[in-house]
N, C-alpha and C positions, 0 to 999 in steps of 0.2 A: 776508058783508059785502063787495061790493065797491067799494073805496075809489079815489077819483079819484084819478089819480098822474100826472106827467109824468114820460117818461125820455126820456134824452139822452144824446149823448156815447160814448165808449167808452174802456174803462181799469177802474178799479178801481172798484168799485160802492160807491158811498155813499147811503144814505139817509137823506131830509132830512127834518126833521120841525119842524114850526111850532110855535109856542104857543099858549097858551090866546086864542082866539077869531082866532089867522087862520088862514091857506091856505098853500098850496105856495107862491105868487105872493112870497111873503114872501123867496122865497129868488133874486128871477129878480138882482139887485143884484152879485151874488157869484158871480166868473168861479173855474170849478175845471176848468181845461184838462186834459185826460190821464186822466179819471174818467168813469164812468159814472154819471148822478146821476138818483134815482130821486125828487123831490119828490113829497110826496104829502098829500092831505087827509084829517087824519084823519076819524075819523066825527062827524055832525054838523056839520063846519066845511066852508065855501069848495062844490064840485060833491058832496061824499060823501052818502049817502045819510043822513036824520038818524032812526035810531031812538030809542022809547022811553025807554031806558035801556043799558046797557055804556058808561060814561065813566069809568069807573076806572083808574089808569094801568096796570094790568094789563091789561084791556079791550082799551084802544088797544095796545098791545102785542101782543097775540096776535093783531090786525087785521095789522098790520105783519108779524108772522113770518108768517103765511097770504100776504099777499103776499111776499115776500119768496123762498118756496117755489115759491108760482106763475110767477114772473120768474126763476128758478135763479137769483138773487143767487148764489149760494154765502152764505161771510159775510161781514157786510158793516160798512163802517164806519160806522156809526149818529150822523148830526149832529141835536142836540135844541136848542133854543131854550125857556128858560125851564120851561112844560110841558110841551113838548117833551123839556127833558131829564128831567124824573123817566118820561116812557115811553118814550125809549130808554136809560135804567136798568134800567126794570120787561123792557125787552126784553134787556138783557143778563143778567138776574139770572135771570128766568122760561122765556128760551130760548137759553140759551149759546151753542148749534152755529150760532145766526144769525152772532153776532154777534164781526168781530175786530177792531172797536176800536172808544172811542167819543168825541165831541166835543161836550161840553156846554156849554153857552155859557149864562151867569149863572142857575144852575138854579134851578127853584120850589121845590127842598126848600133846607132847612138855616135855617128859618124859628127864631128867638130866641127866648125865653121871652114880651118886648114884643108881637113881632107873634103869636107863638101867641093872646093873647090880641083878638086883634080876628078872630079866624077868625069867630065864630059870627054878629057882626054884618057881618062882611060878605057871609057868605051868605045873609043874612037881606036884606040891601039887595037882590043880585042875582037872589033869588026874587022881592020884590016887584018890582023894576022892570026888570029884565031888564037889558041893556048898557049904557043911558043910565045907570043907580044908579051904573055901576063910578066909582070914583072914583082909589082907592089907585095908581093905575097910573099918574097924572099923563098931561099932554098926549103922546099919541099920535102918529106920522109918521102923517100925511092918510091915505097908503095904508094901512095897520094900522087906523085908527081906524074906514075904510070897511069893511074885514074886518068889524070885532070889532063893529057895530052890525049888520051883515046874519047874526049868528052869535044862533042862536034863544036864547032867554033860559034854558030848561030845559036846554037844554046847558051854558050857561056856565057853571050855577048845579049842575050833577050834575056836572063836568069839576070845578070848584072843591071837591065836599067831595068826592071822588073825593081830592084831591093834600091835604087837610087836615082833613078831618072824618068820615068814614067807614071802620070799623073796617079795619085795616091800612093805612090813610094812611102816606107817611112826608114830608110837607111839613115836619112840626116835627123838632127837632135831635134828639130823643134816639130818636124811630124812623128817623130818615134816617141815624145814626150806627151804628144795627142792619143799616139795609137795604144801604148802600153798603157795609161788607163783605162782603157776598156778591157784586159784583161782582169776578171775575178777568180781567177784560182789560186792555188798558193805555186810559188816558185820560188825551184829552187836555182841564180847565178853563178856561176861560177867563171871567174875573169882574171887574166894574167897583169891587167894594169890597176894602181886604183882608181885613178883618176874617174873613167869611164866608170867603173864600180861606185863610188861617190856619185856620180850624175847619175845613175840607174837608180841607184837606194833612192837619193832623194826625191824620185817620182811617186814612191809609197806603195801602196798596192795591197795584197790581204797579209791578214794579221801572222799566217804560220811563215812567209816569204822570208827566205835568208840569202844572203849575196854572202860569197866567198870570195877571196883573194888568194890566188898560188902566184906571190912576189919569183920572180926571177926563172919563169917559163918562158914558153911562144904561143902562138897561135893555136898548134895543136898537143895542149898542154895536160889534155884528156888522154893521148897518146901516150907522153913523158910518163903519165905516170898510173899506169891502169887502174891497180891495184889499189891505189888511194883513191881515184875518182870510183871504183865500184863502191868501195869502204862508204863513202862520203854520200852515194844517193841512196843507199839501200838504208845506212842512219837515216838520215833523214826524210825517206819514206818510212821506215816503222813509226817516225813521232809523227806523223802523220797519222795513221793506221791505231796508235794512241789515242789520239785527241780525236780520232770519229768514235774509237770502238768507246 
């Protein structure tokens, strides 16, 4: 699988990773000075090549540690956006030596028992009608929106029970609450609701891990506000960078 990427920069290698139905492009908004930054599409989305089937966040995961090896990232700091972050989860859980930190920004797992129940209709929408059906996601930034309609319908719809309906999913709380302890790195959350922020913390996880809260965003709340989300993981990458040196 070889997966379109842009790299840039040089410093500390981060890899970026989009959400369900856009691109690397998704990330061009967010200055990270002093990093090496490796955006990249995963497969099926944005220039990547779109096979068959592998959209499970597993899938996309081992796509990314293959690059990642290719590139001698060493390990790296793995930034996820929404499905984004449950596969650089699936990439901290499934291939540890990649990865030494991660930053997930309002994750598609940790889904409540209310929306567990709409899983099956909404896959059911985005099989039959492909991108136009999606509806749950509410109004879209223009540029996301042009993404996620040029993002093939079979994709959307396999990437989707991939994070919530196909066995070993952990979109819903009580398998995300299994799979997220198996992550040992430090992480860093950052999430628009507290609620789901409260549920995340209380899973625990390593000792440098911090969860944030931006009360009175949206979904793509890394977009709202670049300049404080660059602010926010490069801090807290140098205390990082602290506490090893």
């Amino acid at each position: 699988m070889r997966l379109h990427y842009r790299d840039s920069g040089a410093g500390r290698p981060l890899l970026l990773v989009h959400g369900w139905g856009g691109d690397s492009r998704v990330w061009d908004p967010i200055p990270l000075p002093g990093c090496r930054t490796v955006a990249v599409d995963l497969r099926g989305h944005g220039r990547s090549p779109v096979p068959d089937e592998g959209y499970r966040p597993a899938d996309l995961a081992a796509d990314l540690a293959e690059l990642a090896t290719d590139l001698g990232l060493g390990p790296v700091v793995a930034i996820g956006h929404s499905m984004g972050a449950q596969v650089v989860t699936a990439l901290a859980v499934e291939h540890p030596g990649t990865v030494e930190a991660l930053v997930v920004v309002d994750p598609a797992y940790g889904a409540d028992a209310a929306e567990e129940r709409l899983f099956d209709e909404r896959l059911s929408a985005v099989r039959e009608g492909g991108p136009a059906a999606v509806t749950h996601l509410g109004e879209l930034p223009p540029d996301i929106r042009r993404q996620f309609l040029a993002t093939p319908g079979h994709v959307l719809a396999d990437c989707y029970a991939g994070m919530y309906t196909d066995p070993g999913a952990f979109g819903a709380r009580p398998a995300a609450e299994r799979y997220l302890r198996r992550r040992t790195c430090p992480v860093l959350c950052l999430r628009s609701l507290a609620e789901p922020a409260a549920w995340e913390a209380a899973i625990g996880g390593h000792p440098l891990s911090r969860m944030v809260v931006w009360a009175g965003t949206g979904h793509f709340l890394h977009l709202e506000r670049p300049a404080a989300f660059a602010t926010l993981v490069t801090s807290w990458l140098s205390t990082l960078g602290r506490v090893r040196g």
